[in-house]
C-alpha positions as CSV (number, residue, x, y, z in Angstrom):
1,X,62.8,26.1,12.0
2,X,63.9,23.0,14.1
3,X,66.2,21.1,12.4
4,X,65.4,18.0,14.4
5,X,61.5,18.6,14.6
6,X,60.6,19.9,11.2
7,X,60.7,17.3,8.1
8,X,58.3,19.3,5.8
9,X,57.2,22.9,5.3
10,X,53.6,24.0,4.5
11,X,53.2,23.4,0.5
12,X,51.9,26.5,0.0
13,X,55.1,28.3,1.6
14,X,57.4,26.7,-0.4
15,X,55.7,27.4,-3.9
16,X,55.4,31.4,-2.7
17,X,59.6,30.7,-2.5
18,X,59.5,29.1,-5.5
19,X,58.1,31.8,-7.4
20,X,60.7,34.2,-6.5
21,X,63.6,32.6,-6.5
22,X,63.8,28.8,-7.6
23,X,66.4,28.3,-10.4
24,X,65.4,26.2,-13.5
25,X,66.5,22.7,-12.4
26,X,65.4,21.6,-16.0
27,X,67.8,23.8,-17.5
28,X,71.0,22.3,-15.0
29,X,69.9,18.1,-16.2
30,X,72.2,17.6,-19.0
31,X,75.1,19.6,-18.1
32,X,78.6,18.4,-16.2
33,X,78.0,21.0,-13.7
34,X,75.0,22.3,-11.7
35,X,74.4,25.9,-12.4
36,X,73.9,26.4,-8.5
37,X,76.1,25.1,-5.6
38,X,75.5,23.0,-2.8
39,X,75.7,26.2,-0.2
40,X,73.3,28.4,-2.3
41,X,71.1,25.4,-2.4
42,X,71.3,25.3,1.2
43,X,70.4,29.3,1.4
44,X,67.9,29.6,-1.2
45,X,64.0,29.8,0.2
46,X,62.7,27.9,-3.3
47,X,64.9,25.2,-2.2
48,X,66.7,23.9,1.3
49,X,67.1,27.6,3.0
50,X,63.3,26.6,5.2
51,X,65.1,23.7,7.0
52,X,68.6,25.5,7.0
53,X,67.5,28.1,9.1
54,X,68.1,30.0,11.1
55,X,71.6,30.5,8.9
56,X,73.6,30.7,11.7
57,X,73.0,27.7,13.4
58,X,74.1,26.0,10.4
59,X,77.3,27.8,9.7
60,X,79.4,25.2,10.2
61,X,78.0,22.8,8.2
62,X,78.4,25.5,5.4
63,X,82.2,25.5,5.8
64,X,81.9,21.5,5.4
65,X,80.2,22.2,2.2
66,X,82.6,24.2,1.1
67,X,85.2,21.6,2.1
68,X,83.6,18.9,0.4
69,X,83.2,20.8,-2.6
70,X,86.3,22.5,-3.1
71,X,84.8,26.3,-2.6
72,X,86.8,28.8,-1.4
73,X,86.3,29.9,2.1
74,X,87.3,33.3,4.5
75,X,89.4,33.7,6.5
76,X,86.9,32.9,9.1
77,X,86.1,29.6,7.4
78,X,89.5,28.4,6.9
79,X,89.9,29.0,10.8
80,X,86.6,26.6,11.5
81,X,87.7,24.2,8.7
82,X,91.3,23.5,10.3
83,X,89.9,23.4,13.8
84,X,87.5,20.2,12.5
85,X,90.0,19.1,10.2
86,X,92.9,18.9,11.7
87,X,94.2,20.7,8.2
88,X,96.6,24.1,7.8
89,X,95.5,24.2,3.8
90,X,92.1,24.1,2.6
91,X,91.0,21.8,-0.5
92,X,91.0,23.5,-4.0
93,X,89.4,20.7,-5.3
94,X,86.0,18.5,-4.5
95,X,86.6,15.3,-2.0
96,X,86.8,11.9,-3.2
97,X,85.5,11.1,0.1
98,X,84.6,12.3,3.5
99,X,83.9,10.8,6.7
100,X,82.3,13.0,10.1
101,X,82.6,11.6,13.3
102,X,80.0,13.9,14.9
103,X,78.5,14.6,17.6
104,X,74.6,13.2,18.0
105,X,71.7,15.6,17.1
106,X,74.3,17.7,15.1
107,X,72.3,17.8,12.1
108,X,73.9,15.0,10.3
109,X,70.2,13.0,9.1
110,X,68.8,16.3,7.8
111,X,72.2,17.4,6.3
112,X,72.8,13.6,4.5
113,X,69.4,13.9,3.1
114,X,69.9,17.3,1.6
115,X,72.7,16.5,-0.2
116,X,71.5,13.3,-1.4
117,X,68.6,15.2,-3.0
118,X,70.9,17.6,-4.2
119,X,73.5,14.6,-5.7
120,X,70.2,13.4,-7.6
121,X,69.2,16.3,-8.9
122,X,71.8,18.5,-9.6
123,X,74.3,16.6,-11.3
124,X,73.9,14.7,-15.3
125,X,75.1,11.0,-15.0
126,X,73.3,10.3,-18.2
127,X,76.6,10.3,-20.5
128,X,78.1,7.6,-18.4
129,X,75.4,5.1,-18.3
130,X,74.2,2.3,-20.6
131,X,70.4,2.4,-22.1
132,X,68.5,1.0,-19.4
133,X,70.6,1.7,-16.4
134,X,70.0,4.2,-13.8
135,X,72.3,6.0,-11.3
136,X,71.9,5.3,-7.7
137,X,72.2,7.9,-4.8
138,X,72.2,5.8,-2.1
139,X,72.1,5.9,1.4
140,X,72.8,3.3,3.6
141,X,71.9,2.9,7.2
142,X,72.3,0.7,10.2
143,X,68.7,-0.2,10.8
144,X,65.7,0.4,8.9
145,X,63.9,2.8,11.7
146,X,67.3,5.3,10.8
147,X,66.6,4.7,7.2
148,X,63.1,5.2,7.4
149,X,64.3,8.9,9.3
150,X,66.7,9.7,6.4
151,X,63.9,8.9,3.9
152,X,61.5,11.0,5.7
153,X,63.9,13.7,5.1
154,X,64.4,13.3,1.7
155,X,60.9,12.5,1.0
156,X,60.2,16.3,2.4
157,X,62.4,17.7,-0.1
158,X,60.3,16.5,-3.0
159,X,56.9,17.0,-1.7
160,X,57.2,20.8,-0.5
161,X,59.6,22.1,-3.4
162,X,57.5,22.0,-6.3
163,X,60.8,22.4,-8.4
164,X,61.6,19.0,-7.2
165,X,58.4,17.3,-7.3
166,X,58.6,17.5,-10.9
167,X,61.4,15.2,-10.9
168,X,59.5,12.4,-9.7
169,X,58.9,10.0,-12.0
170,X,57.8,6.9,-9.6
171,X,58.1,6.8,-5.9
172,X,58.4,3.2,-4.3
173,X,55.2,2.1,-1.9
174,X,57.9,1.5,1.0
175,X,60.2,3.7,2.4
176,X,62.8,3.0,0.2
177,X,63.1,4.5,-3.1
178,X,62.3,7.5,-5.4
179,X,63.2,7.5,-9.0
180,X,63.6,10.6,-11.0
181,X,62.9,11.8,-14.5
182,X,66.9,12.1,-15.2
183,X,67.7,8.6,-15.0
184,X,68.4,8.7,-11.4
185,X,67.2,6.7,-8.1
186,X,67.5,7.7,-4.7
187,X,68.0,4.8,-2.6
188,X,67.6,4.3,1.5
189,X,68.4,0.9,2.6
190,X,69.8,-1.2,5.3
191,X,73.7,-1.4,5.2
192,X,74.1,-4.8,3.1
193,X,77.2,-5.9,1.1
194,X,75.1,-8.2,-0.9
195,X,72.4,-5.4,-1.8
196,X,75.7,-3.2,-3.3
197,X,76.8,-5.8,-6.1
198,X,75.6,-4.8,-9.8
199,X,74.4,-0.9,-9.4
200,X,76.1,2.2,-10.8
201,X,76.4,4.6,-7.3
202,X,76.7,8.2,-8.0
203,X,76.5,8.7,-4.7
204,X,77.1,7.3,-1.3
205,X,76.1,8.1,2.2
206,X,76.9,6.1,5.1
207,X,74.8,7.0,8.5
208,X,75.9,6.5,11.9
209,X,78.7,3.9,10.4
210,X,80.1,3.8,13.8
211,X,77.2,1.2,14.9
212,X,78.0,-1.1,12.0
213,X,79.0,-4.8,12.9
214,X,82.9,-4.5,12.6
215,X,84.3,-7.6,13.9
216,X,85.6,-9.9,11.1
217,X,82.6,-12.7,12.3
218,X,79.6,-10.8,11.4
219,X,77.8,-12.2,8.3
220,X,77.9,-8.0,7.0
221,X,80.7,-6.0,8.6
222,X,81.0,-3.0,7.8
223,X,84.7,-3.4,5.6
224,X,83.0,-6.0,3.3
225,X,80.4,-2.8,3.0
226,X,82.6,-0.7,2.3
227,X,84.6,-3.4,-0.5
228,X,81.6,-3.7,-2.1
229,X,80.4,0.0,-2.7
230,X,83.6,1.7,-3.6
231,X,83.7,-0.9,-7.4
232,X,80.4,-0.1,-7.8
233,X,81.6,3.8,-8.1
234,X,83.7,3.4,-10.3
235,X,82.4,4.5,-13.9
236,X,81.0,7.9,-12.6
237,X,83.2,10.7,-12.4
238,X,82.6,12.8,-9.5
239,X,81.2,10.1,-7.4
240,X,81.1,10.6,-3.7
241,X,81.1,8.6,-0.5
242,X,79.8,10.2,2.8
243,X,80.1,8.7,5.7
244,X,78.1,10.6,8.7
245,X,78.1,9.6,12.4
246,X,78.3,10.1,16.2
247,X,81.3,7.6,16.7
248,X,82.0,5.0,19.0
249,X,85.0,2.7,19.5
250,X,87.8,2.6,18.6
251,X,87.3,0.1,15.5
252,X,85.4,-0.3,12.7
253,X,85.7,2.0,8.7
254,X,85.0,5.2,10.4
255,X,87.4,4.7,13.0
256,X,90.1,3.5,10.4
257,X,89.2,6.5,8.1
258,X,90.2,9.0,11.0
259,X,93.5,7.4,11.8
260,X,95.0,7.5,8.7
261,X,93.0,10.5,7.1
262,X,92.6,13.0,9.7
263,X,94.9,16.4,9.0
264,X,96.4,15.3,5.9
265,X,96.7,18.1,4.1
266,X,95.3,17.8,0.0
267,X,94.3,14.3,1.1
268,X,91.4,13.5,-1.5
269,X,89.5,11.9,1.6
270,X,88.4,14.6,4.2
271,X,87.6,13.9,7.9
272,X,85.7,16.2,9.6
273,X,85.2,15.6,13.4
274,X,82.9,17.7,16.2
275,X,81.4,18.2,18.3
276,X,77.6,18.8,18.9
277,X,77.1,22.2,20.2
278,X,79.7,23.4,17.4
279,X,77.4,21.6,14.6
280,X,74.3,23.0,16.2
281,X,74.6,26.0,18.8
282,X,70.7,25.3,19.1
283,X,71.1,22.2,21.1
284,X,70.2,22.5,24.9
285,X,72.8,22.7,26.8
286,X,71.4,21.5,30.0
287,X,70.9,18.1,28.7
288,X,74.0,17.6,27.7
289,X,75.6,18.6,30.5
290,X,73.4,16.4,32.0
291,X,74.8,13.3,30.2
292,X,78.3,13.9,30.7
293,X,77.6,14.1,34.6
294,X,75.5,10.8,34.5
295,X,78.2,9.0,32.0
296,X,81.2,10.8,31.0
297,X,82.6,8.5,28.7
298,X,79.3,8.0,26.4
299,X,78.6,11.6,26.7
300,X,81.9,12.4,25.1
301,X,81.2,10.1,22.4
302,X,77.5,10.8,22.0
303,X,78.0,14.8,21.9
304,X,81.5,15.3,22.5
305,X,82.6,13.4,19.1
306,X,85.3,11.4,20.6
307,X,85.9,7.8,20.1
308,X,84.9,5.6,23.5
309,X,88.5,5.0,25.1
310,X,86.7,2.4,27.8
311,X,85.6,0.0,24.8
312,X,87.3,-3.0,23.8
313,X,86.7,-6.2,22.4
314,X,85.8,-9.2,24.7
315,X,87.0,-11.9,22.7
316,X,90.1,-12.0,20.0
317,X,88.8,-14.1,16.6
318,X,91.3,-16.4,17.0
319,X,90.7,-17.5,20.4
320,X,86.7,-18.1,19.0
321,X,88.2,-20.3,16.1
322,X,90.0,-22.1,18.3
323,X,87.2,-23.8,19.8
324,X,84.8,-23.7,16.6
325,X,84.1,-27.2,16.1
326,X,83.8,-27.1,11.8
327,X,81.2,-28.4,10.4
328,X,79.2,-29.5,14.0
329,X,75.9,-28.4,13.8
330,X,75.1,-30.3,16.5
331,X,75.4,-33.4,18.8
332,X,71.9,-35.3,19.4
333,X,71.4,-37.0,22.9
334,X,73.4,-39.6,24.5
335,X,71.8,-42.5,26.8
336,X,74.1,-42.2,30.4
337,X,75.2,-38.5,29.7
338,X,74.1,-35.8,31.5
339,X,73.3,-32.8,30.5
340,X,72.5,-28.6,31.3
341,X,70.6,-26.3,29.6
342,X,69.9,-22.5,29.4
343,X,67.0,-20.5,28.3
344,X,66.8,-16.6,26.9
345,X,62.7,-16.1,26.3
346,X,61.3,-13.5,24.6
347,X,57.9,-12.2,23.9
348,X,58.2,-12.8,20.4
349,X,57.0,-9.4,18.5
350,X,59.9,-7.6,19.3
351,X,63.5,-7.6,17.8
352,X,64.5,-10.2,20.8
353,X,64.5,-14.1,19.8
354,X,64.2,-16.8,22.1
355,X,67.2,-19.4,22.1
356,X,67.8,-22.1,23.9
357,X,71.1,-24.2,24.6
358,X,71.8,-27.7,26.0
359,X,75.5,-28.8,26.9
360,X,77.3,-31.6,28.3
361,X,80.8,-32.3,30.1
362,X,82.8,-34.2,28.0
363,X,86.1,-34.8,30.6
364,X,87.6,-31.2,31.3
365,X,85.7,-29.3,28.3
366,X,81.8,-28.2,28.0
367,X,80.4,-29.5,24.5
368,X,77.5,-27.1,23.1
369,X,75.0,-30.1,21.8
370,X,72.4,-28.3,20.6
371,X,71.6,-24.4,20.2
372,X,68.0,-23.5,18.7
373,X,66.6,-20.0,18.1
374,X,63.1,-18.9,17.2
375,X,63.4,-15.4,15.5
376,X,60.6,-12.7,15.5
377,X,57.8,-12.6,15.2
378,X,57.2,-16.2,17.0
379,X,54.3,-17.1,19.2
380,X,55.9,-18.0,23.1
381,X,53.5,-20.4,24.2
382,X,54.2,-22.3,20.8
383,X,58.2,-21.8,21.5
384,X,58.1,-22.9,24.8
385,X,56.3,-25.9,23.9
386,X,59.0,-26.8,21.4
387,X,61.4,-26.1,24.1
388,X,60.3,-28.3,26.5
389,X,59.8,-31.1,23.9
390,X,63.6,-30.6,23.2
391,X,64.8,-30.6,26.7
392,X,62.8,-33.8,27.3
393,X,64.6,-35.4,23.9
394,X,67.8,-34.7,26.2
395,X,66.5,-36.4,29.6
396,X,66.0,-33.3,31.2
397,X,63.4,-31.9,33.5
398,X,64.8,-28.2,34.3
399,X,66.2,-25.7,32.4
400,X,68.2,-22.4,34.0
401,X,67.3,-19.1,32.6
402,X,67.2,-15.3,32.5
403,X,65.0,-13.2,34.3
404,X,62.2,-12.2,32.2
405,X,58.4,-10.9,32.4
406,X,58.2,-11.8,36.0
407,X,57.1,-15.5,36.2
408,X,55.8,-16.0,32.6
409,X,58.4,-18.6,31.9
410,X,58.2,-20.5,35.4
411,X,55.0,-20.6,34.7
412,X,54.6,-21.7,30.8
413,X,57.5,-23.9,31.4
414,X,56.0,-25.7,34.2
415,X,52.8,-26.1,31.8
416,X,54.6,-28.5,29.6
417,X,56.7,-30.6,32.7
418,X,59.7,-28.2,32.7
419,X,61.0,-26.6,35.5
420,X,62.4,-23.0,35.0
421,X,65.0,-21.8,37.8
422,X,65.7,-18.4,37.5
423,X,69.7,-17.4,37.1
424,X,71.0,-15.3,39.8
425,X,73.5,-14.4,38.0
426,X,73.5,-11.7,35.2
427,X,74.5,-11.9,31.9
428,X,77.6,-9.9,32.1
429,X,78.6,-12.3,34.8
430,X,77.9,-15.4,32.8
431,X,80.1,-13.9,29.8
432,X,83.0,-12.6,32.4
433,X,83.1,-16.7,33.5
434,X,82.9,-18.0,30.5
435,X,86.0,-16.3,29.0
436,X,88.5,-17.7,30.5
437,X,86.5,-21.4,29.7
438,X,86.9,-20.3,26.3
439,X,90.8,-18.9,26.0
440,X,91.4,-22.3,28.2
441,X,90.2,-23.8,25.5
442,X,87.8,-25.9,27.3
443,X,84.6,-25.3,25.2
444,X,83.5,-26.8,22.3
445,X,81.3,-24.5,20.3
446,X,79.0,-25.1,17.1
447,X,79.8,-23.7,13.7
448,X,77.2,-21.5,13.9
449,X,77.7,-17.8,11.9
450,X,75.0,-16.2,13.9
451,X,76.0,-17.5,17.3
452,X,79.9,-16.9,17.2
453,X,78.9,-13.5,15.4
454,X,77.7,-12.2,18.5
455,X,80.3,-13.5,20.4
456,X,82.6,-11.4,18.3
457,X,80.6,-8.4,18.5
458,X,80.7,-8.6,23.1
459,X,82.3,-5.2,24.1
460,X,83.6,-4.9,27.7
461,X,82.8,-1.4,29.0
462,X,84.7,-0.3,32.4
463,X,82.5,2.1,34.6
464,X,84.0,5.1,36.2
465,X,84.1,2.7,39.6
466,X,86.1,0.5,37.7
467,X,83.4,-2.2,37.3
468,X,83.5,-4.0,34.1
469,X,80.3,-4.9,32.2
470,X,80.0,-6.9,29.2
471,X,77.2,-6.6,26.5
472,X,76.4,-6.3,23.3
473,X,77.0,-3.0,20.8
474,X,74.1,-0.9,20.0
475,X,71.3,-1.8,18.0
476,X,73.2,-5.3,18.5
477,X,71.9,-8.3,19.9
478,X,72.9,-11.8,22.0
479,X,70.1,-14.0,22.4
480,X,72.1,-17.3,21.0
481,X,75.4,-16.0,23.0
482,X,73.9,-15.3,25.9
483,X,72.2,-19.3,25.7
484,X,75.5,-20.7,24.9
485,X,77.4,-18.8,27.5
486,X,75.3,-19.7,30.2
487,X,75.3,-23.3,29.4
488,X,78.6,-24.2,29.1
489,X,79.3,-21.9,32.3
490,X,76.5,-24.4,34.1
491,X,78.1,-27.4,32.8
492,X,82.1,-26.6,33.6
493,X,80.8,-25.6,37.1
494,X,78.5,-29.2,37.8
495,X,81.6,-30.4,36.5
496,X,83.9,-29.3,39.0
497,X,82.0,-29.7,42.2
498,X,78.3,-31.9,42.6
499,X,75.0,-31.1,41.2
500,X,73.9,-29.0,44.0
501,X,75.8,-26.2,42.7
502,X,74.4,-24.9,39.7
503,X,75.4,-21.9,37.6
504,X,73.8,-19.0,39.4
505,X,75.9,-19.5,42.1
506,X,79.4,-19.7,40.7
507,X,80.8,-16.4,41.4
508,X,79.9,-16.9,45.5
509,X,82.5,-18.0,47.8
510,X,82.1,-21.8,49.5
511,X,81.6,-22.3,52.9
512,X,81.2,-25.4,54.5
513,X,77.7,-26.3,54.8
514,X,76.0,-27.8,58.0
515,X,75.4,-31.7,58.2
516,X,72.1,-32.7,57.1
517,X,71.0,-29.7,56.3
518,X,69.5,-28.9,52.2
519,X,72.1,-26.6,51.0
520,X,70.5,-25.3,47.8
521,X,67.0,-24.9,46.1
522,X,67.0,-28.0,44.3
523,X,66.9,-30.1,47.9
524,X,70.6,-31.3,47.6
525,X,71.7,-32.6,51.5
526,X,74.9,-32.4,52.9
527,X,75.4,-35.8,54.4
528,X,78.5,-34.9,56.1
529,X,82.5,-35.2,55.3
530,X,82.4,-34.2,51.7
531,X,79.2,-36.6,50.9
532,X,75.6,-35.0,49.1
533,X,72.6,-36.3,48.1
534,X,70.5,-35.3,45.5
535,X,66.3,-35.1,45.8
536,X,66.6,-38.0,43.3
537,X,68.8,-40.1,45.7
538,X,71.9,-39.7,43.1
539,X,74.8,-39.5,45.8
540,X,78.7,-37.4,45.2
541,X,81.2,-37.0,47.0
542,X,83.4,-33.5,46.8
543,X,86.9,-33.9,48.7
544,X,86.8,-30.4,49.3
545,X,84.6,-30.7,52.1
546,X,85.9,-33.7,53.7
């Protein structure tokens, strides 16, 4: 059976296995121990052997198991053990921890889930709780679409081994939880330091960790996660953290966990890294072959299981707090000043919000004024409404913006008295001018969480032409960054030479324009010796062209 395809088994199979080999589960709730291990769960056909097989292709992840739990191994398992591990001497005893940068579609969801049902069912936590409370097994992921493929998983378990079923003693209407007849809940939730306070966790089990927000800014990063859950094991003896993912840069718990853990020998936290192939032999190949000749240095993170050497930050915290302006939430218009603005639309059903930013010079630093979001699900029309009603609170009749859904926003925008110029610039462009604005210190940002959250969260990536691109993590997003950044960019550069110039054409070189001619699409004229014109009759003078 697949391991990545499969989630359930035909009911009637599994209660054929059940009948010939399932071990009385009611007979192991009460006792310290289970009567079966975790391996010979993974083996047996009345309980996880239909999704662990074929056996071989799942060898490896025995050995883990054996790792993890303190079993002894062969001589042919202590060889794959300290080729993962980075170990000479294998454990004698169970981990306190263990964290598995591995490569992606190794098995890690289906393996996380097993032994979270296995956690739940398996082990008596009864004699260390208080009358009323329960014991969590909990698994946290980055999103809910990975939590809702975890819970799918676990959700399998109960439904096609009758053994299990039995246990169920109220199953939550959303993906979320099962609760068991032995004073035990099985939890899958979205990685949230405020959602770990006041439970009694058994068990752990971080998933794909590696995408967590690390960067001290974010409103959850993943330490304060981790600060949070490891109290809250505390009073159950035996407890366990997991932490399972493909990993990423060089930052962040799981990274942390591998420097300092990785090859220790009798080091109560285990770290277990590789690849994908080694996980799963099953996995084609071809397509990942395929990946590391299109990128090498994601393929060697996504299946290779080694930490992305071409990531790094794009902004230090300090040089953001710098330029925070505490307690400024924002800066309403000014008669006489003049201002910019830049637009990120969205469709509003997605995971995208639409922000908007407006900005002024204020001598040699760009002010952020006034930053507004709407978060999905939004309507447009209504958004860009409120939009325009804004920009016109601030005197203005354009707004620069991204490129997106073809002419949607020229058009909507133009609905409501606005005009939308496109930027010609992209966004990696916009953030690659706006750094040195912002270690110059010649910003002024908002003390906004969100905003200077993703700022924090910007990774530079260098392609293999040396080209660097800036963006945000996975699963992250920059809709109120991207707004900001292209604003102040616009107002530093109308600062610095006239109006004509506008953002989306800051990274060209200047030439000297013909006399009398309209040098740029807003129907600015070069009058000759350094002098413009606007359309508007507004007149500047730049000495660099006289």
């Amino acid at each position: 059976m697949s391991r990545h395809r499969a989630k359930s088994i035909p009911r009637a199979a599994a209660t054929t296995a059940s009948s010939k080999s399932a071990p009385d589960i009611s007979a192991s709730v009460g006792k310290p121990v289970a009567p079966i291990l975790f391996t010979e769960a993974m083996d047996s056909p009345a309980l996880f052997g239909p999704w662990f097989a074929p056996n071989p292709s799942w060898d490896a992840w025995r050995v883990f198991a054996k790792a993890l739990f303190g079993l002894p191994m062969t001589p042919a398992e202590v060889e794959v053990f300290g080729r993962f591990t980075g170990r000479t001497v294998p454990p004698i005893a169970p981990a306190r921890e263990a964290w598995l940068p591995v490569g992606r579609r190794g098995g890690k969801s289906l393996f996380a889930a097993a032994l979270a049902v296995f956690m739940a069912c398996f082990r008596d936590y009864r004699p260390h709780l208080k009358p009323g409370e329960q014991a969590i097994v909990m698994v946290l992921a980055a999103d809910k679409d990975q939590a809702s493929v975890v819970f799918d998983y676990i959700a399998a378990f109960f439904e096609n081994i009758p053994t299990l079923g039995d246990l169920v003693e109220h199953r939550g209407k959303r993906k979320e939880s099962i609760r068991l007849t032995n004073r035990v809940t099985i939890r899958v939730q979205v990685a949230s330091f405020r959602r770990l306070r006041g439970r009694t966790v058994a068990c752990a089990i971080l998933d794909e960790c590696a995408f967590w927000y690390s960067d001290e800014g974010s409103r959850n990063p993943d330490t304060e996660i981790i600060k949070a859950l490891r109290p809250s094991m505390l009073t159950i003896p035996g407890s366990l953290l997991i932490a399972i993912s493909s990993p990423y840069a060089r930052r962040g718990v799981l990274w942390d966990a591998y420097q300092k853990h990785f090859g220790r020998n009798n080091d109560a936290v285990l770290v277990w890294k590789a690849n994908t192939l080694s996980m799963n032999p099953s996995a084609d190949r071809a397509v990942i072959d395929e990946a590391y000749e299109a990128d090498p240095a994601s393929a060697r993170a996504e299946y290779g299981a080694e930490f992305r050497e071409d990531l790094e930050s794009f902004v230090s915290p300090e040089a953001v707090q710098r330029v925070i302006v505490k307690g400024r939430s924002g800066l309403p218009p000014t008669p006489g000043k003049r201002y910019s603005a830049f637009c990120d639309p969205a469709g509003g059903s997605g995971g995208d919000s639409m922000t908007l930013a407006i900005a002024h010079q204020d001598g040699a630093k760009s002010v952020v004024c006034r930053l507004v979001e709407w978060r999905p699900p939004f309507s447009p029309d209504d958004a860009t409404a409120q939009c325009a009603e804004i920009l016109k609170e601030y005197g203005l009749t354009q707004v620069t913006g991204d490129h997106y859904a073809g002419d949607w926003p020229m058009d909507r925008f133009r609905a409501h008295g606005i005009r939308y110029e496109l930027a010609e610039s992209s966004k990696s462009e916009f953030y690659a001018a706006f750094l040195p604005l912002l270690n110059g210190h010649r910003v002024e940002l908002l003390d906004h969480q969100r905003t200077n959250a993703q700022l924090l969260a910007l990774e530079r990536t260098t392609s293999r032409l040396g080209k660097d691109s800036i963006s945000h993590p996975p699963g992250g997003h920059d809709d109120l960054i991207n707004a900001v950044a292209g604003v102040l960019v616009q107002a530093a550069a109308r600062a610095a030479r006239p109006s004509f110039c506008s953002v989306d054409s800051f990274t060209k070189s200047w030439t000297q324009p013909v006399s009398g001619r309209v040098v740029d699409r807003q129907g600015t004229r070069y009058l000759g010796d350094g002098h413009f014109t606007s359309r508007s009759g507004e007149h500047f003078w730049d000495p660099r062209y006289s």
